[in-house]
Residue, then its C-alpha position, 0 to 999 in steps of 0.5 A: x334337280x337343277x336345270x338351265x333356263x333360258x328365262x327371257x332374251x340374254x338372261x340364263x339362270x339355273x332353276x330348281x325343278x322337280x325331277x321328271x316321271x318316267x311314263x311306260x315306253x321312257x327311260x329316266x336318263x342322267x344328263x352328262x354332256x351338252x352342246x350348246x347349238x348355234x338355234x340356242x344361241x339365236x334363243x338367247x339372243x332373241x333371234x329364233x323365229x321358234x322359240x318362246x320364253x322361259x325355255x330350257x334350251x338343248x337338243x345336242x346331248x349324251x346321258x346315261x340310262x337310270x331307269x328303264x324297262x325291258x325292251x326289244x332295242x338292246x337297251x338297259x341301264x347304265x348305257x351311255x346313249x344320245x337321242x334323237x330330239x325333233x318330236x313328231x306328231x304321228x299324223x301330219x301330211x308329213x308324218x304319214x309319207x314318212x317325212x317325220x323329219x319335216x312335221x308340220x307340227x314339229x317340237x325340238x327340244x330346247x326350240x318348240x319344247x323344253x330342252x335338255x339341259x336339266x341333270x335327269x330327263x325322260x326319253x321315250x324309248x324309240x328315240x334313244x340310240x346306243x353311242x356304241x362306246x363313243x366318248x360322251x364329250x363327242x357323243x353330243x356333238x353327233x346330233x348336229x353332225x346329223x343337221x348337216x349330213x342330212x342336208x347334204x345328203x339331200x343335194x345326192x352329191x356325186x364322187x368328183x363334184x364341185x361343193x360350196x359350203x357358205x358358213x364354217x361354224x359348226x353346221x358348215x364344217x360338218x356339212x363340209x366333212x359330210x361333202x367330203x365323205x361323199x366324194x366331193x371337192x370341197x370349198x368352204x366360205x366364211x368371213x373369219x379367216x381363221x375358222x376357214x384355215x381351221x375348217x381346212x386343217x381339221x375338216x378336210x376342206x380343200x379349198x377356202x373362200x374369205x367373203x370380204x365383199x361381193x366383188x371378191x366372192x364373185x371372182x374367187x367363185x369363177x376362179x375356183x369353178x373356172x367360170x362355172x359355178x359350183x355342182x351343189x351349195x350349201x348354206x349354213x348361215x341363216x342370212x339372206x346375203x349368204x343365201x343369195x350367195x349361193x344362188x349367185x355360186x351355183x353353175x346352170x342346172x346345179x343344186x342348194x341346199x337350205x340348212x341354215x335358219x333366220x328370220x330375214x327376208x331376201x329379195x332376189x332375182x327370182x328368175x336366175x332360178x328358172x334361167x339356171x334351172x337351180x334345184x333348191x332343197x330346204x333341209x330340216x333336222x334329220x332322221x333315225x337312220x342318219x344317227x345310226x349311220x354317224x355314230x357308225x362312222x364316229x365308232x369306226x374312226x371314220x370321221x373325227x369330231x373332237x376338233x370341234x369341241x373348244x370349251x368346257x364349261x360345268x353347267x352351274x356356269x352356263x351364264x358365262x358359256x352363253x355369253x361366251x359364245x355371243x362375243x366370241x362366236x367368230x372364234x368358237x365352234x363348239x361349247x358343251x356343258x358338263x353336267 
């Protein structure tokens, strides 16, 4: 079979490799579609702070079921399904209070692993979830609606609160139509213009923010908030301007959330935290029961995620894609393989 490697920094190949044995408790699944995620970006460009080399990346997908054992989840062959691909160790500190999202010894597949992109994997069967008739373009893009409603979820936004998402790639849009669908007002912030009308048209922002420079984000801030900062904030970015942006943005007594991730350092006023007694969340990956509750969404047409996909690519042409969305990141939201 083939598969995609990312075999060192800016160089992505197509290698032939054996085809994976299905264990007991696997099931042999056929690759049809795959996102290809801002952390795989960062992998190509030698930018993760995960990642090692050579590395099949992808952790955002929808297959088939080939091959598969009966099972008490509803399971069978020929179901088209997507998984959850942040493996757990099962013993960690974490692992044992039920934290499985934010294990010590975490493996995602594509960062710590090796990815999915290859025509078959194997998948134990506790990780699978049926797309419940989900089209299998939009049914990979679930998994990273998943990221950022499980950190907005972190923040327990109430119906009426002032929401600030700082980021509208796709982490950020979602994070925002997650605010959305818990109530909230919502502002979205970036420095392309056009993803902001975009996240606005298609996302269900109401308002948007253009960060040009300090001074312009600090009076559309008070603007917008009447001088009273935002109720919660969400960084989706992974820079450390970004993120003191939302310190800066938050009101007294208001919430962060962390989901962006990157290898830079802030340095901040760290008593700004105490004086506004800011409640800062990281959020890392997402649970079992924020796939089910999206893919319920998804399937009932509660929320639409087709607006994010912007380009198809064959997976034969996955070179082209990845630099593809390296020099046109400002414009792309989301590029999924067709496998």
């Amino acid at each position: 079979m083939n598969s995609v490697c990312i075999e060192s920094v800016g160089k992505v190949v197509i290698k032939e490799q054996e085809m994976p044995v299905r264990k007991q408790g696997e099931a042999l699944l056929r690759l049809l579609y795959g996102g290809i995620c801002g952390s795989d970006l960062s992998s190509y460009k030698g930018k993760s702070p995960y990642v090692s080399y050579p590395r099949v990346p992808g952790h955002e997908f929808s297959a088939q079921i080939v091959e598969i054992d009966d099972n008490d989840m509803g399971l069978e062959a020929g179901m088209i399904v997507t998984c959850n691909p942040y493996f757990n160790c099962g013993q960690c500190y974490s692992c044992q209070r039920g934290m499985v999202n934010c294990c010590m010894t975490n493996e995602t597949m594509g960062v710590q692993r090796e990815g999915a992109f290859s025509e078959y994997i194997t998948m134990p069967l506790e990780r699978i979830y049926d797309g419940k008739g989900i089209p299998a373009d939009v049914l990979a893009m679930v998994e990273p609606f998943c990221i950022s409603f499980h950190g907005m979820k972190k923040a327990d936004i109430k119906p009426g609160e002032r929401v600030l998402v700082i980021g509208a790639g796709t982490i950020g849009v979602l994070a925002a139509l997650s605010a959305k669908r818990l109530g909230a007002e919502v502002t979205i912030c970036d420095v392309s213009k056009a993803k902001l009308d975009y996240a606005k048209e298609h996302f269900g922002a109401d308002h948007t923010l253009l960060n040009t420079d300090p001074e312009t984000f600090h009076s559309e801030v008070q603007r917008l908030t009447q001088g009273r900062g935002f109720d919660v904030v969400a960084e989706a970015v992974g820079l450390a301007s970004t993120f003191l942006n939302c310190v800066d943005a938050a009101a007294f007594g208001g919430r962060m959330v962390q989901i962006g991730v990157g290898k830079q350092k802030a340095e901040l006023d760290f008593t700004l935290i105490q004086k506004k007694e800011l409640r800062i969340f990281g959020s890392r990956n997402a649970l079992k029961e924020d796939f089910l509750q999206l893919i319920q969404w998804v399937n009932e047409g509660e929320v639409d995620l087709r607006p994010l996909l912007t380009k198809e690519y064959d997976y034969m042409d996955a070179e082209k894609a990845f630099r593809d969305l390296d020099e046109n990141n400002a414009s792309i939201l989301k590029i999924v393989l067709r496998f």
